[in-house]
N, CA, C and O atoms as a Maestro MAE file, in Angstrom:
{
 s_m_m2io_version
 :::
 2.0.0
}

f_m_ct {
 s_m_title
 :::
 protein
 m_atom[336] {
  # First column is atom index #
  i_m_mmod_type
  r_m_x_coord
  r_m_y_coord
  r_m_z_coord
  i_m_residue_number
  s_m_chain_name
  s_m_pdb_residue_name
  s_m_pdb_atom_name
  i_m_atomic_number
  :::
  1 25 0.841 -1.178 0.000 1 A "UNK " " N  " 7
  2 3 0.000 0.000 0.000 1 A "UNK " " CA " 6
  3 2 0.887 1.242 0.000 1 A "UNK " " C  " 6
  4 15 1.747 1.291 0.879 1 A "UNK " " O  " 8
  5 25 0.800 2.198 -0.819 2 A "UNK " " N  " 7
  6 3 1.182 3.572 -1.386 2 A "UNK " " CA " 6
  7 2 1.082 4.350 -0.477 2 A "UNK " " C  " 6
  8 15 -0.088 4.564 -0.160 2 A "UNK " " O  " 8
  9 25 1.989 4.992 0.215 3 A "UNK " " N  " 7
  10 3 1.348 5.891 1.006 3 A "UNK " " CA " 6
  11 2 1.711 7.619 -0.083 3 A "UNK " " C  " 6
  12 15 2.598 8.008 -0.842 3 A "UNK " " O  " 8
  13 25 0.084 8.304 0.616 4 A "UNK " " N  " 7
  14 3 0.114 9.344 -0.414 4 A "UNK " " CA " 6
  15 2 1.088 10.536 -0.168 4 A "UNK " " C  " 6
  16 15 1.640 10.789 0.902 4 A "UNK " " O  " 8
  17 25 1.184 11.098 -1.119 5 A "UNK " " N  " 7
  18 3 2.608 12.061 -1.072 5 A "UNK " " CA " 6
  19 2 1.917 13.670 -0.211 5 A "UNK " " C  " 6
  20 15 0.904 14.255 -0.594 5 A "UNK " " O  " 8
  21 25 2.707 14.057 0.872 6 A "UNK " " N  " 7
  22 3 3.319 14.599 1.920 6 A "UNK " " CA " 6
  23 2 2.657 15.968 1.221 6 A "UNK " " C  " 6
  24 15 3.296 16.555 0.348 6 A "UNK " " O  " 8
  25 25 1.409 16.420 1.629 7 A "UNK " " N  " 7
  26 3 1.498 18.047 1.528 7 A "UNK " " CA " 6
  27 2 2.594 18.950 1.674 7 A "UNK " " C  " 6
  28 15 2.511 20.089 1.214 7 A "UNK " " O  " 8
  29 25 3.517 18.587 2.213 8 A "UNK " " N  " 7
  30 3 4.316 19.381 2.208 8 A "UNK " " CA " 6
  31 2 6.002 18.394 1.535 8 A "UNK " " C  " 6
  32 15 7.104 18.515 2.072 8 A "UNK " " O  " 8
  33 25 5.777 17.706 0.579 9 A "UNK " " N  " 7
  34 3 7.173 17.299 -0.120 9 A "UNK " " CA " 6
  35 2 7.567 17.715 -1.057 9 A "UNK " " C  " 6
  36 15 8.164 17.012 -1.872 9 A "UNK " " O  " 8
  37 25 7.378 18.815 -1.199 10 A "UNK " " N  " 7
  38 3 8.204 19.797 -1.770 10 A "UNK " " CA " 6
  39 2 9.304 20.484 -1.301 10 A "UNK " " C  " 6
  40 15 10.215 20.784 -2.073 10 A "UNK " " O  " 8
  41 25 9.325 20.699 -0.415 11 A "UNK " " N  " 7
  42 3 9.892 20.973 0.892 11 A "UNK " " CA " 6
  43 2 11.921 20.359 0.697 11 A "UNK " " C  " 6
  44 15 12.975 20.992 0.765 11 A "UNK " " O  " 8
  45 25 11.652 19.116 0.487 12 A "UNK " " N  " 7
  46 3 12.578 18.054 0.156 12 A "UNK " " CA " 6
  47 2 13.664 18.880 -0.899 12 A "UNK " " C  " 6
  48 15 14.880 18.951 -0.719 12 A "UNK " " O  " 8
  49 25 13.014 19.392 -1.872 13 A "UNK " " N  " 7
  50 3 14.110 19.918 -3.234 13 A "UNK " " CA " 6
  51 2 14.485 21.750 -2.862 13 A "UNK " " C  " 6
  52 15 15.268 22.479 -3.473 13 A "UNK " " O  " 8
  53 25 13.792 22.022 -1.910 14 A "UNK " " N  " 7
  54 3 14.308 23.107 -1.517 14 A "UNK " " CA " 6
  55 2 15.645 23.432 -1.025 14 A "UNK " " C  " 6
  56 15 16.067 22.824 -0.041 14 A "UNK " " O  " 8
  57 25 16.532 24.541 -1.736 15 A "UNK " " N  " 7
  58 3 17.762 24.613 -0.869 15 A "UNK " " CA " 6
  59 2 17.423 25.267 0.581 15 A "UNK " " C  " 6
  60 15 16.334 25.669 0.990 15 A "UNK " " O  " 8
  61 25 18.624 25.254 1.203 16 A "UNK " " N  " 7
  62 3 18.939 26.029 2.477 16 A "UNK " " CA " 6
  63 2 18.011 27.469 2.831 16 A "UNK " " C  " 6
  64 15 17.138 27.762 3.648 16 A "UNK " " O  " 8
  65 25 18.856 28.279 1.539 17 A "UNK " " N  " 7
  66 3 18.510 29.749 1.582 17 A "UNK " " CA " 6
  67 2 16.807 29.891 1.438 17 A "UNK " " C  " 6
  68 15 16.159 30.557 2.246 17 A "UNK " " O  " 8
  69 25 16.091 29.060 0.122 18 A "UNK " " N  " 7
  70 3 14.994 29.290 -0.314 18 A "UNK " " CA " 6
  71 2 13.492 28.565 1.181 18 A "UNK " " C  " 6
  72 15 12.359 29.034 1.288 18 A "UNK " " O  " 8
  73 25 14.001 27.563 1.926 19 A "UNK " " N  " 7
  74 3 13.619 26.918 2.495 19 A "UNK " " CA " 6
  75 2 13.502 27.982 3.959 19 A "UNK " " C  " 6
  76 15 12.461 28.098 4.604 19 A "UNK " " O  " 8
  77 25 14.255 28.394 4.149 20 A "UNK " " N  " 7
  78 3 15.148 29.506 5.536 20 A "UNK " " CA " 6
  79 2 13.843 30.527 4.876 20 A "UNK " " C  " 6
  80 15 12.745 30.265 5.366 20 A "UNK " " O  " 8
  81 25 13.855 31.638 3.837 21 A "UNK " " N  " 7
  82 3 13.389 32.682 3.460 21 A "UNK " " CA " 6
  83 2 11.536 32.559 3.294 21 A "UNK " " C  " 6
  84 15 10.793 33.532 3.166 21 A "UNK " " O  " 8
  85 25 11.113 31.141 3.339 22 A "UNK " " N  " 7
  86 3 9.750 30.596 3.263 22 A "UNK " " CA " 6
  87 2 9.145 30.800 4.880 22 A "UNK " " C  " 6
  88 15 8.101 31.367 5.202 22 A "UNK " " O  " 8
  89 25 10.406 29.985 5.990 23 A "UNK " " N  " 7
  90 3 10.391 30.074 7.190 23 A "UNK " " CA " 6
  91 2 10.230 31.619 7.389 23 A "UNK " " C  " 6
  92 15 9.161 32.088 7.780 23 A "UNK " " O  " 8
  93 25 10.928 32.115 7.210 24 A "UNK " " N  " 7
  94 3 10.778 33.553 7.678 24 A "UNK " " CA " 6
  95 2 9.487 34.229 7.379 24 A "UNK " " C  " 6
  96 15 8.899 34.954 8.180 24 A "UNK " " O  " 8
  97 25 9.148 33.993 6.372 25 A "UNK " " N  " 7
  98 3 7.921 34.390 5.634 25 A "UNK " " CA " 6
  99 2 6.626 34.393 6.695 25 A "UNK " " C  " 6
  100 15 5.937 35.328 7.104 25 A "UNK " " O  " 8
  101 25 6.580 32.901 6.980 26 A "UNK " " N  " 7
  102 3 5.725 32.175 7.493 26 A "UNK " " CA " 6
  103 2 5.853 33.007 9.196 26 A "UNK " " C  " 6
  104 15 5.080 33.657 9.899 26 A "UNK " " O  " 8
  105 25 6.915 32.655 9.277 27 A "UNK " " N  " 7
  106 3 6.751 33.105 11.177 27 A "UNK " " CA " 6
  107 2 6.467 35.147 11.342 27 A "UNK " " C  " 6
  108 15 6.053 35.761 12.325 27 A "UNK " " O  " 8
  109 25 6.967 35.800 9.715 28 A "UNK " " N  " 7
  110 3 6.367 37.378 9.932 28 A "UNK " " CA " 6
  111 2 4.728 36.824 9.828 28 A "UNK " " C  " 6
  112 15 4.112 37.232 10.812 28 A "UNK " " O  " 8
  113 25 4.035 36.170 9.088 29 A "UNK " " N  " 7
  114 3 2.842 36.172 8.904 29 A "UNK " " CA " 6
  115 2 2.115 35.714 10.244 29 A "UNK " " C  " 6
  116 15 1.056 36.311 10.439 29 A "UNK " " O  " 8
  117 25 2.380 35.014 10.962 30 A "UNK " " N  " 7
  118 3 2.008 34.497 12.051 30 A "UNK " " CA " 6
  119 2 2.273 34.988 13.231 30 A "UNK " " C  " 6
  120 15 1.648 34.586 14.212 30 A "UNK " " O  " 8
  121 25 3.307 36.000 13.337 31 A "UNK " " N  " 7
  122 3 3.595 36.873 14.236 31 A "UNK " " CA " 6
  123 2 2.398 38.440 13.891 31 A "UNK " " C  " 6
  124 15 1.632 38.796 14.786 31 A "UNK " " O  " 8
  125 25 2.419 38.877 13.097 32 A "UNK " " N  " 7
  126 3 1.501 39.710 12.729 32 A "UNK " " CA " 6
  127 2 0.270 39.282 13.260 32 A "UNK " " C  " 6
  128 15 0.013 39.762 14.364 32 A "UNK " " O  " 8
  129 25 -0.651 38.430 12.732 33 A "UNK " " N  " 7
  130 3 -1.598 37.664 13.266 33 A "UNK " " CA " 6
  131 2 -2.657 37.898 12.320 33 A "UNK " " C  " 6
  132 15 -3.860 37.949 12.576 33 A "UNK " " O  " 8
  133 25 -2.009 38.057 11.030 34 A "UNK " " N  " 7
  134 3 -3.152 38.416 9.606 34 A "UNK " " CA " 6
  135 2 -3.613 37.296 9.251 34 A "UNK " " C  " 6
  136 15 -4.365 37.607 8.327 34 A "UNK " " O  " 8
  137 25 -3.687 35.689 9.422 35 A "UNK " " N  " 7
  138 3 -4.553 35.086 9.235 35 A "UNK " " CA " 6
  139 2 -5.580 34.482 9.489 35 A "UNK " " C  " 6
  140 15 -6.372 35.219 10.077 35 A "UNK " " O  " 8
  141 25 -5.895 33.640 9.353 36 A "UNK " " N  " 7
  142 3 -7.650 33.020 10.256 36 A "UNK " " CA " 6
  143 2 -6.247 31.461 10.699 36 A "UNK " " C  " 6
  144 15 -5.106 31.021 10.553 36 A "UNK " " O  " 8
  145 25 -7.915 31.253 11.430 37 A "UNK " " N  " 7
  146 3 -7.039 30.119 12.166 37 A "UNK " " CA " 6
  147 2 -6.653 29.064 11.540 37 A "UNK " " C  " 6
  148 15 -5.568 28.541 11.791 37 A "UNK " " O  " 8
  149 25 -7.543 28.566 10.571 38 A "UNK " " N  " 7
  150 3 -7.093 27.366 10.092 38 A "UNK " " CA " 6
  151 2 -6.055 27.481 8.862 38 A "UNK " " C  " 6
  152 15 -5.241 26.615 8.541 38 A "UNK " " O  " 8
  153 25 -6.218 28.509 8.351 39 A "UNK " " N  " 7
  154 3 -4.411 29.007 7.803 39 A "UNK " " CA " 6
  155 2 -3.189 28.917 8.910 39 A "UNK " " C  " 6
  156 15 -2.134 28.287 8.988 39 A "UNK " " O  " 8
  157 25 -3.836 29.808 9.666 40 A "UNK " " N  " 7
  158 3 -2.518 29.469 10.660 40 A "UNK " " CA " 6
  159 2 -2.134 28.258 10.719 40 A "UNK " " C  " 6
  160 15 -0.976 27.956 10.432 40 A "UNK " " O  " 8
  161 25 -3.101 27.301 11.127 41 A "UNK " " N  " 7
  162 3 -2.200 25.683 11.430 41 A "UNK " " CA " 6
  163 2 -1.816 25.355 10.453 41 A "UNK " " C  " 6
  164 15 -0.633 25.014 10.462 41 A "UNK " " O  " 8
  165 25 -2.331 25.298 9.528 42 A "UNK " " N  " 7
  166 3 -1.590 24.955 8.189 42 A "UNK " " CA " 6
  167 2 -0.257 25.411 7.908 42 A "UNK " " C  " 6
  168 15 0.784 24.784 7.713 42 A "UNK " " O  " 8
  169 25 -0.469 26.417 7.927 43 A "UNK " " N  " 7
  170 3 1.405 27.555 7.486 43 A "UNK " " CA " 6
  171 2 2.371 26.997 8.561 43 A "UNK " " C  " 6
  172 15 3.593 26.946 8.425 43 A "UNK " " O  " 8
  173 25 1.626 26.557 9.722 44 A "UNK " " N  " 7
  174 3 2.241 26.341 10.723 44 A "UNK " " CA " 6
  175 2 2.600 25.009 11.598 44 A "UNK " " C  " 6
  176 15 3.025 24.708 12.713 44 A "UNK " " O  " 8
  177 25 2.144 24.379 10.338 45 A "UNK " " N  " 7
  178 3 2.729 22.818 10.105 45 A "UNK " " CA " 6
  179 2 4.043 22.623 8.699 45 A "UNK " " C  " 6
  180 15 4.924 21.787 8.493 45 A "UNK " " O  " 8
  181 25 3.559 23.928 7.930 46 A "UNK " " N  " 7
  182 3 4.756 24.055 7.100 46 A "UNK " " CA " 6
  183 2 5.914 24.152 7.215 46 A "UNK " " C  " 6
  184 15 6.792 23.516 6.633 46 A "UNK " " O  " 8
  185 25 6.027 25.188 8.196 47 A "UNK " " N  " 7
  186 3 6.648 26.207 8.725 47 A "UNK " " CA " 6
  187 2 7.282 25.539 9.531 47 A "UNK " " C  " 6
  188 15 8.418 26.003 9.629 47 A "UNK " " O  " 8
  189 25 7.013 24.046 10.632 48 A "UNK " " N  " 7
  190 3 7.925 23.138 10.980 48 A "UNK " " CA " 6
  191 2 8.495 21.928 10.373 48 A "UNK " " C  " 6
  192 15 9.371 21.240 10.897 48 A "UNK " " O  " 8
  193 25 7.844 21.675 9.034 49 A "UNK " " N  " 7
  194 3 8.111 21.328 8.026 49 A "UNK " " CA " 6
  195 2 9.419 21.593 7.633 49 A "UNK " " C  " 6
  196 15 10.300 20.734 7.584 49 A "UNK " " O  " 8
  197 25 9.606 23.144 7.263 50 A "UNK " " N  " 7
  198 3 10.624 23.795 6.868 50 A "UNK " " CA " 6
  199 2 11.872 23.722 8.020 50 A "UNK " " C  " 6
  200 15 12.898 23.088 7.775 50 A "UNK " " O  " 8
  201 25 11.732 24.219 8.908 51 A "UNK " " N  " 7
  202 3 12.797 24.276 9.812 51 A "UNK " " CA " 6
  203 2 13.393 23.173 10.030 51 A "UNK " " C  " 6
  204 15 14.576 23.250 10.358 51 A "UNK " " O  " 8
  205 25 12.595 21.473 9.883 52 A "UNK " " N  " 7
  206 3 13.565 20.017 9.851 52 A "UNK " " CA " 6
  207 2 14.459 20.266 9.177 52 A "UNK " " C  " 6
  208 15 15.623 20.039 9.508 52 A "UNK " " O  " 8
  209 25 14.042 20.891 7.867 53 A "UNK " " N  " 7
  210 3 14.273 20.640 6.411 53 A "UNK " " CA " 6
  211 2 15.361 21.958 7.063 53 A "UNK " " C  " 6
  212 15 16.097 21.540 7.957 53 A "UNK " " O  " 8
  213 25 15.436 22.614 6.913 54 A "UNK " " N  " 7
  214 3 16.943 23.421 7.120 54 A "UNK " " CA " 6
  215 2 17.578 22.812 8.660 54 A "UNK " " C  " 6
  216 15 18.780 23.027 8.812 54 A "UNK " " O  " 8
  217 25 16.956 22.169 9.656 55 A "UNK " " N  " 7
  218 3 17.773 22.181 10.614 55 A "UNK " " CA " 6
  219 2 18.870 20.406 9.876 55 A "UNK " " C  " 6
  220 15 20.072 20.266 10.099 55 A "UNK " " O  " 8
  221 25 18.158 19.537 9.201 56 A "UNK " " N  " 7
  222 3 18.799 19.085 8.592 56 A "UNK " " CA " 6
  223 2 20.360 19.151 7.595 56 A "UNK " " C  " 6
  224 15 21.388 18.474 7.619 56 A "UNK " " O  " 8
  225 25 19.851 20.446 6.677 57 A "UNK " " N  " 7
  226 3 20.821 20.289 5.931 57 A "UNK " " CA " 6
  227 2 22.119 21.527 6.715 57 A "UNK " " C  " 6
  228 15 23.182 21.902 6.220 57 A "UNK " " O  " 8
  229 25 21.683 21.791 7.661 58 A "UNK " " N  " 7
  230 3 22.951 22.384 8.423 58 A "UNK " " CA " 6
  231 2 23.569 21.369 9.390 58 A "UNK " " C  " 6
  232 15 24.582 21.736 9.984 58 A "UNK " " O  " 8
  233 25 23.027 19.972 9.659 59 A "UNK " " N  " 7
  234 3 23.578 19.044 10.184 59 A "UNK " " CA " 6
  235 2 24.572 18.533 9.084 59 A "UNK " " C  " 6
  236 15 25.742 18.173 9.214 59 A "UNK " " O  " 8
  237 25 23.700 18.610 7.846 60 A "UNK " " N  " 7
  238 3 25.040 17.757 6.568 60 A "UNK " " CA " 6
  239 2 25.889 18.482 6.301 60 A "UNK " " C  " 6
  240 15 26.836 18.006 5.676 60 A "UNK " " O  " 8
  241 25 25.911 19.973 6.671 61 A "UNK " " N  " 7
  242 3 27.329 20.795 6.018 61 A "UNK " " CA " 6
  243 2 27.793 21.041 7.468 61 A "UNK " " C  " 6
  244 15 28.612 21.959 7.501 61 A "UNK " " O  " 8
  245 25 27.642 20.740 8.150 62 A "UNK " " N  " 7
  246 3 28.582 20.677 9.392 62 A "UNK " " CA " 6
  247 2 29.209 19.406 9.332 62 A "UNK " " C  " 6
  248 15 30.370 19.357 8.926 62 A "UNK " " O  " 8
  249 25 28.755 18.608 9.595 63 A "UNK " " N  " 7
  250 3 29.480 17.197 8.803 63 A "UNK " " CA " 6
  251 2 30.327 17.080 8.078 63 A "UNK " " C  " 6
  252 15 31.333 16.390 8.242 63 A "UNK " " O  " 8
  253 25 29.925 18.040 6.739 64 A "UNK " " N  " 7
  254 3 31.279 18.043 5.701 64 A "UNK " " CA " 6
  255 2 32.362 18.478 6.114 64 A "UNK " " C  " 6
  256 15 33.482 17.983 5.984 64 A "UNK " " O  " 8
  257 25 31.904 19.862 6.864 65 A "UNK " " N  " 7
  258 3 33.070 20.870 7.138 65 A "UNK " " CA " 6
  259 2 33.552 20.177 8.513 65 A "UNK " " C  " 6
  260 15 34.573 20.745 8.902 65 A "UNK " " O  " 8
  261 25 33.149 19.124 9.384 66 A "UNK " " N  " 7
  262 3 34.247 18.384 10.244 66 A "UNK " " CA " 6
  263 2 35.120 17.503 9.775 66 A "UNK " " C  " 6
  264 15 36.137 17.310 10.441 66 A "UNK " " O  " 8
  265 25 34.840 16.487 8.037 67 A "UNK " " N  " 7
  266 3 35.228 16.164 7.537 67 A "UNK " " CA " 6
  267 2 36.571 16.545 6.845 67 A "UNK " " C  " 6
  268 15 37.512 15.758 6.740 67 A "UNK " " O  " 8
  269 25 36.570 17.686 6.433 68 A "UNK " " N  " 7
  270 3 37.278 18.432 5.917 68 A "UNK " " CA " 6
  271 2 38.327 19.527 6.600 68 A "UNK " " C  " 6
  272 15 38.893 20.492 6.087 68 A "UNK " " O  " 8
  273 25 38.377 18.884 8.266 69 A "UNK " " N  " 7
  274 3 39.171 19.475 9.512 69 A "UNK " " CA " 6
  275 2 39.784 18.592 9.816 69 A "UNK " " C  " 6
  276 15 40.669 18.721 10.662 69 A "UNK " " O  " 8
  277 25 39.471 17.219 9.134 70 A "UNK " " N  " 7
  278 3 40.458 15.924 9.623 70 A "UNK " " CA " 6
  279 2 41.741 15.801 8.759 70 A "UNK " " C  " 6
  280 15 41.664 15.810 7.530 70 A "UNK " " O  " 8
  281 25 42.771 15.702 9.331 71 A "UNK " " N  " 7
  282 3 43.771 15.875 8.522 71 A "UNK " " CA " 6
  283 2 44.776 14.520 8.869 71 A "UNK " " C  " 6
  284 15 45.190 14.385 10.020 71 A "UNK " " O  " 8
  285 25 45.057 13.757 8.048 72 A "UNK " " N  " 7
  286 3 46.047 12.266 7.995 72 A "UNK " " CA " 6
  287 2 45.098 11.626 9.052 72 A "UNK " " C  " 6
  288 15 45.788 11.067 9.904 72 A "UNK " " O  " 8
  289 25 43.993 11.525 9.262 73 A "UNK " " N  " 7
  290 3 43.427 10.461 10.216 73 A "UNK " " CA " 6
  291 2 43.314 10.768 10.906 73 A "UNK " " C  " 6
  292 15 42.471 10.129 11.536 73 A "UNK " " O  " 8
  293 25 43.980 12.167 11.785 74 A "UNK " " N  " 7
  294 3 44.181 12.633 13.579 74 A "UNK " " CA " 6
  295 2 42.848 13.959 13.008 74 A "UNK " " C  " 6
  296 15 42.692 14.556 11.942 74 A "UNK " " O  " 8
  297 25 42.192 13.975 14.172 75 A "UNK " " N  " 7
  298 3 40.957 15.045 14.309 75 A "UNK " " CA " 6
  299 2 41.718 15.938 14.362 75 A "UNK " " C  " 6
  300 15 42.795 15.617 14.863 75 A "UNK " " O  " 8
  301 25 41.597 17.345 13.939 76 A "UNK " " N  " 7
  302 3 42.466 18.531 14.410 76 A "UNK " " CA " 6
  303 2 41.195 19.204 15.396 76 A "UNK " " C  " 6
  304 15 41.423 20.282 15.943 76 A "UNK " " O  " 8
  305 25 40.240 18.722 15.540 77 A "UNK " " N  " 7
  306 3 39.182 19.369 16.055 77 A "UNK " " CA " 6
  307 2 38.392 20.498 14.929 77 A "UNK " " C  " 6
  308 15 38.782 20.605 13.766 77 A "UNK " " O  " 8
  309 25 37.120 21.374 15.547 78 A "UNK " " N  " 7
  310 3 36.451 21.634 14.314 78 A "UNK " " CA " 6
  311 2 37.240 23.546 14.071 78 A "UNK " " C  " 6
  312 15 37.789 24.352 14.821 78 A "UNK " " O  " 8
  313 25 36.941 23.523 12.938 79 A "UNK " " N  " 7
  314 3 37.516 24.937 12.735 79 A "UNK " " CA " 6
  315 2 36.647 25.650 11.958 79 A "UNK " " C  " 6
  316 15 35.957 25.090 11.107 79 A "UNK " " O  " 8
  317 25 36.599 27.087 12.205 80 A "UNK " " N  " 7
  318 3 35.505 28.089 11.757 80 A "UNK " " CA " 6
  319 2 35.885 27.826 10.334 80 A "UNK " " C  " 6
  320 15 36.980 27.456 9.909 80 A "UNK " " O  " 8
  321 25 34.511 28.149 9.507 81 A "UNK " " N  " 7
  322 3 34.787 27.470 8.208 81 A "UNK " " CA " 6
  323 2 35.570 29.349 7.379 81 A "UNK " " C  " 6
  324 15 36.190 29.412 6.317 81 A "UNK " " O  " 8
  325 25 35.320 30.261 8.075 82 A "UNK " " N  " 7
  326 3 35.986 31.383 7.672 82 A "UNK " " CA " 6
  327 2 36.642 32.136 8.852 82 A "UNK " " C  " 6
  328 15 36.098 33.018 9.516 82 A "UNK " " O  " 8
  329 25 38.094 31.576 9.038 83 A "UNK " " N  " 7
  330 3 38.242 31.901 10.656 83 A "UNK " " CA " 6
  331 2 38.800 33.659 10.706 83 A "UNK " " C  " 6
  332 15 39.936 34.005 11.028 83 A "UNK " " O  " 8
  333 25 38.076 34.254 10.446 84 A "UNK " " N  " 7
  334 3 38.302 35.875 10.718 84 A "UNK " " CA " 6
  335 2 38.266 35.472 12.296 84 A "UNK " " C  " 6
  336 15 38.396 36.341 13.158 84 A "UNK " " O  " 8
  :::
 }
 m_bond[335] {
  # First column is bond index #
  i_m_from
  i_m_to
  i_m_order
  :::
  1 1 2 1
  2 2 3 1
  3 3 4 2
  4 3 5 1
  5 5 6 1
  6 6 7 1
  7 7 8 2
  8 7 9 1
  9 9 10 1
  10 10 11 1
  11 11 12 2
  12 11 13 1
  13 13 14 1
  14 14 15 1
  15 15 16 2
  16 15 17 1
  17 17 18 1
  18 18 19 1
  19 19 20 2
  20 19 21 1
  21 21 22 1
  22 22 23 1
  23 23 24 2
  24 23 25 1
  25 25 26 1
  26 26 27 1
  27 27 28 2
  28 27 29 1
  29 29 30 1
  30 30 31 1
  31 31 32 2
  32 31 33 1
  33 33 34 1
  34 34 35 1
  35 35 36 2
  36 35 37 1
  37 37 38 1
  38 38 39 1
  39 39 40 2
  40 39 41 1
  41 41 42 1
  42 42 43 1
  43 43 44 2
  44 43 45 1
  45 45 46 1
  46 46 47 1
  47 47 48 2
  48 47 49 1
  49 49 50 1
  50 50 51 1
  51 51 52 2
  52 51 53 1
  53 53 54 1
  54 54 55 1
  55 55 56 2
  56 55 57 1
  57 57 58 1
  58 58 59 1
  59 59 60 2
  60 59 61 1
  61 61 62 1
  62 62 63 1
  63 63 64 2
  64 63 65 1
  65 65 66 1
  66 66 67 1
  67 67 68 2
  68 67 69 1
  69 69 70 1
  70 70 71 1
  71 71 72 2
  72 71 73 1
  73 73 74 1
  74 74 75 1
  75 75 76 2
  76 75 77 1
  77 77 78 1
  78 78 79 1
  79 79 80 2
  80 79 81 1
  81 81 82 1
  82 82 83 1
  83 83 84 2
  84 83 85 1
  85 85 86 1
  86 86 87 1
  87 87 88 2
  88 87 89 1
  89 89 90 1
  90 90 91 1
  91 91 92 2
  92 91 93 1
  93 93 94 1
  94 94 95 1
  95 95 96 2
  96 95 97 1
  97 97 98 1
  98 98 99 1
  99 99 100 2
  100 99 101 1
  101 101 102 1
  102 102 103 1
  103 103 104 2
  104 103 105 1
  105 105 106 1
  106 106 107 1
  107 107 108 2
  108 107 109 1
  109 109 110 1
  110 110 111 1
  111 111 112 2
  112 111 113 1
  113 113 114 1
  114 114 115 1
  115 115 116 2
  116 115 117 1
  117 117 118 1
  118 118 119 1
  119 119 120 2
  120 119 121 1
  121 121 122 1
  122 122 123 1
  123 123 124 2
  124 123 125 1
  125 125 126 1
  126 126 127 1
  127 127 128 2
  128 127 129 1
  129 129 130 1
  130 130 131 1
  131 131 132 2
  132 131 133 1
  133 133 134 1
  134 134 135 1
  135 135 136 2
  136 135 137 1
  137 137 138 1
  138 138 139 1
  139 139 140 2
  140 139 141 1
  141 141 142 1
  142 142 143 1
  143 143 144 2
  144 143 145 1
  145 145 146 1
  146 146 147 1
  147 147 148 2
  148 147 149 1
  149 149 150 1
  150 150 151 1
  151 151 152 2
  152 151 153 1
  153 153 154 1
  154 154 155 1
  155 155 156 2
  156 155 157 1
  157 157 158 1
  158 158 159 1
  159 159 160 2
  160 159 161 1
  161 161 162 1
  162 162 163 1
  163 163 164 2
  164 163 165 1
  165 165 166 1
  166 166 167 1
  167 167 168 2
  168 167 169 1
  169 169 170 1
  170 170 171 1
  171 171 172 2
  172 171 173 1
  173 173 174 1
  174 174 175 1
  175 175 176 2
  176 175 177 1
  177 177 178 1
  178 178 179 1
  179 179 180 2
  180 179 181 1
  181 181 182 1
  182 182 183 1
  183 183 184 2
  184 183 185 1
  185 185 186 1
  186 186 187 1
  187 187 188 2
  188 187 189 1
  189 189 190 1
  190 190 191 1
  191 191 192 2
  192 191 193 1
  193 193 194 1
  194 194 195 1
  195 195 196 2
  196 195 197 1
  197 197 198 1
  198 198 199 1
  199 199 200 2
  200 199 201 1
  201 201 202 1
  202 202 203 1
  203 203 204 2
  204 203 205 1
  205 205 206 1
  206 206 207 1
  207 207 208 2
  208 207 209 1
  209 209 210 1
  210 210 211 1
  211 211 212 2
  212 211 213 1
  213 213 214 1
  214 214 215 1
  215 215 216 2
  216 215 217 1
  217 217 218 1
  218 218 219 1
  219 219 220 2
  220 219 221 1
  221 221 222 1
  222 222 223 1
  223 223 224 2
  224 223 225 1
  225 225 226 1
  226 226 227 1
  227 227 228 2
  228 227 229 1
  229 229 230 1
  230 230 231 1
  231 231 232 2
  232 231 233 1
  233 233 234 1
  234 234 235 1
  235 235 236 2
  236 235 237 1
  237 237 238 1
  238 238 239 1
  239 239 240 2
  240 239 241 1
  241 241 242 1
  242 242 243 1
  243 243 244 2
  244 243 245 1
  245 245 246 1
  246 246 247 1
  247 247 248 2
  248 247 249 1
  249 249 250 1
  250 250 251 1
  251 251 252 2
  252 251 253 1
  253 253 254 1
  254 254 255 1
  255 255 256 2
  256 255 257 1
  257 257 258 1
  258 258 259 1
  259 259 260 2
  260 259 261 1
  261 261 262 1
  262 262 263 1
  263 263 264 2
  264 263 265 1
  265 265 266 1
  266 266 267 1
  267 267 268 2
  268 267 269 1
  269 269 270 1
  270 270 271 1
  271 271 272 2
  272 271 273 1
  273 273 274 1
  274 274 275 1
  275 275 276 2
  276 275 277 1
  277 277 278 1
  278 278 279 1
  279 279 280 2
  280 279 281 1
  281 281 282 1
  282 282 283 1
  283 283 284 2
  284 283 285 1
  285 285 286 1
  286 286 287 1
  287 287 288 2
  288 287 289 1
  289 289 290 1
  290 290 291 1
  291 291 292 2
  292 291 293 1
  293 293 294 1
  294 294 295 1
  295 295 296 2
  296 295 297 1
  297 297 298 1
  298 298 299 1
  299 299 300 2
  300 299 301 1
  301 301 302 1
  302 302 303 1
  303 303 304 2
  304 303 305 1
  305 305 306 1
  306 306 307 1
  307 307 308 2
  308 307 309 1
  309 309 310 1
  310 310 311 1
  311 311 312 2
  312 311 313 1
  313 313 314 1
  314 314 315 1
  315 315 316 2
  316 315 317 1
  317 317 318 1
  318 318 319 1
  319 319 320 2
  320 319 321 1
  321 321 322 1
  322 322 323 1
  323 323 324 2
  324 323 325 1
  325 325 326 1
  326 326 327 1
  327 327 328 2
  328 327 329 1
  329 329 330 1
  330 330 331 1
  331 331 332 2
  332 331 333 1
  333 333 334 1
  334 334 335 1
  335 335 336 2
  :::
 }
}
């Protein structure tokens, strides 16, 4: 049995930035308090939707960038990825 596709799987092909700028969107609209309620839950099932979906892919580029602090096998520990 099929399970049906995710009101919100779109979500999935979104980058970082575009995914982040939807969030934002969503939490000015809901902070304002310009919608009715059952928009609200909706936007606001998105809207945590979205934040997996970026709190995710800042787990995978932190990952990379610890990856990419390991040097001959020995951890050097993690380093600012722009160390001003």
């Amino acid at each position: 049995m099929n399970k049906p596709p995710s009101k919100n799987a779109d979500i999935k092909e979104l980058s970082f930035e575009r995914a982040l700028k939807e969030l934002e969107t969503i939490v000015s609209r809901l902070e304002r308090g310009d919608v009715e309620l059952e928009e609200s839950i909706t936007i606001y099932e998105r809207g945590e939707a979205l934040r997996e979906h970026c709190d995710r892919l800042l787990k995978q580029a932190e990952a990379r960038v610890e990856k990419l602090t390991v040097g001959n096998g020995v951890p050097r520990g993690l380093e600012p990825l722009d160390p001003e």
